[in-house]
N, C-alpha and C positions, 0 to 999 in steps of 0.2 A: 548495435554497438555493444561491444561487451568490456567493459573496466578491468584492468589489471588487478587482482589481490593486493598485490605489492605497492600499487602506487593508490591506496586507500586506504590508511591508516586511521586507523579512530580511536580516541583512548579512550578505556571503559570509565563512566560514568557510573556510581551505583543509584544518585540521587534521582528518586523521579520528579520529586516536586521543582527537578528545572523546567518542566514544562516540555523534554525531549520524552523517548523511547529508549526505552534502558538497552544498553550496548553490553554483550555478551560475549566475552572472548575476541576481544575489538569489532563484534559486527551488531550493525541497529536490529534488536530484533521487534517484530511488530507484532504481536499476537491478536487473531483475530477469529471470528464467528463466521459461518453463513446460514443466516436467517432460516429456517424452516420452512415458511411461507415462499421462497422464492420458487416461480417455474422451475423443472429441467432443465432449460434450453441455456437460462438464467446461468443456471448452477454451473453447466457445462464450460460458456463464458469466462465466470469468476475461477472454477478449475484451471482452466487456460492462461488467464492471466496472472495466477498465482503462480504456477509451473513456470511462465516467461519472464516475471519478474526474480522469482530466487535462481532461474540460471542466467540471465544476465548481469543482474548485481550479486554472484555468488563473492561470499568475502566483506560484503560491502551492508548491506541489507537482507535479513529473511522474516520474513513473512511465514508463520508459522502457527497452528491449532491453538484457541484459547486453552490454561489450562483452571482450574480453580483456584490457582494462588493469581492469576494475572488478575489484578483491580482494574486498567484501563486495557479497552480492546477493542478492534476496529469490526463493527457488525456490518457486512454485507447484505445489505434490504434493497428490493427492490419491486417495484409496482407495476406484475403484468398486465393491469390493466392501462397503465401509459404509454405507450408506443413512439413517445415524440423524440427516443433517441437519449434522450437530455438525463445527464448522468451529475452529481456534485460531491465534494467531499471537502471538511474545513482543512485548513495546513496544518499539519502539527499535529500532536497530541494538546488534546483541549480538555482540562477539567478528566472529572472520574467516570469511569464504568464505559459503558460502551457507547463508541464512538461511531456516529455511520457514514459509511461509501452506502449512496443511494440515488434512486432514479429511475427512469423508465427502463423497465423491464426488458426491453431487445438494445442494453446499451452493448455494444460490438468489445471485443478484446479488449482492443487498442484504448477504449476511452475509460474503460474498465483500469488500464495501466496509468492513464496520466490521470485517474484521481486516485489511488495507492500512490504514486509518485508524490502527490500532492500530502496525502493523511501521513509520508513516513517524512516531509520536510528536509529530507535529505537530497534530493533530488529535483531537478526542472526538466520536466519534458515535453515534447510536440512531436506526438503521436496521431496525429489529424493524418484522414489519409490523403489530403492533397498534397503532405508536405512529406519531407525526408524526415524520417523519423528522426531525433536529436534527444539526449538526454545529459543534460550537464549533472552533477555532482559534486556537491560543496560539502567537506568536511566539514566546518567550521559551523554549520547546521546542525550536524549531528552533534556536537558536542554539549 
């Protein structure tokens, strides 16, 4: 699925302490890390699903390099030694500093996107692959 620009409107926000992702030129941007320790294979993954998420929600959400003024940021860890698939992430921007998308090490694209869907709180998806992929979109999150 991919969202119109036009029918995703967000007004900029400067406040962070509402608990949102500061909105940039009306769009949520998410600034985030990827761990050092993560596999290759890992990293390849997280690439993939970062490329898939800011061209689908382009307009709407980007997901984009921490930089040194960013205080909260979503850190990418994850544990090659787990293999049980099993990926997590909180809703939201929660509290300061870095924030993690984490879990076992061969978590697949797809489950890699519905926990960023989940950490940017703008967003509901089901990206399970027995299902048709679905991703609703609620302004009123973002705000």
């Amino acid at each position: 699925m991919r969202l119109r620009p036009q029918s995703a409107t967000i007004t900029p926000n400067s406040l962070v302490s509402n608990g949102l992702w500061p909105v940039v030129s009306g769009v949520v941007r998410v600034p985030y890390t990827i761990d050092p320790s993560n596999a290759p294979p890992t990293v390849t993954n997280i690439d993939s699903a970062l490329a898939e998420s800011n061209t689908q929600l382009t307009g709407v959400v980007h997901w984009t390099p921490a930089t040194g003024s960013d205080d909260n940021f979503v850190n990418f860890i994850f544990d090659s030694n787990d293999q049980s698939g099993a990926c997590e992430a909180i809703v939201g921007m929660q509290g300061q500093g870095s924030q993690p998308i984490s879990g076992a090490g061969n978590c697949t694209v797809n489950t890699i996107l519905h926990e960023m869907d989940m950490r940017s709180d703008c967003i509901t998806s089901s990206r399970a692959p027995t299902a048709i992929p679905t991703v609703t979109y609620s302004e009123a999150k973002c705000r």
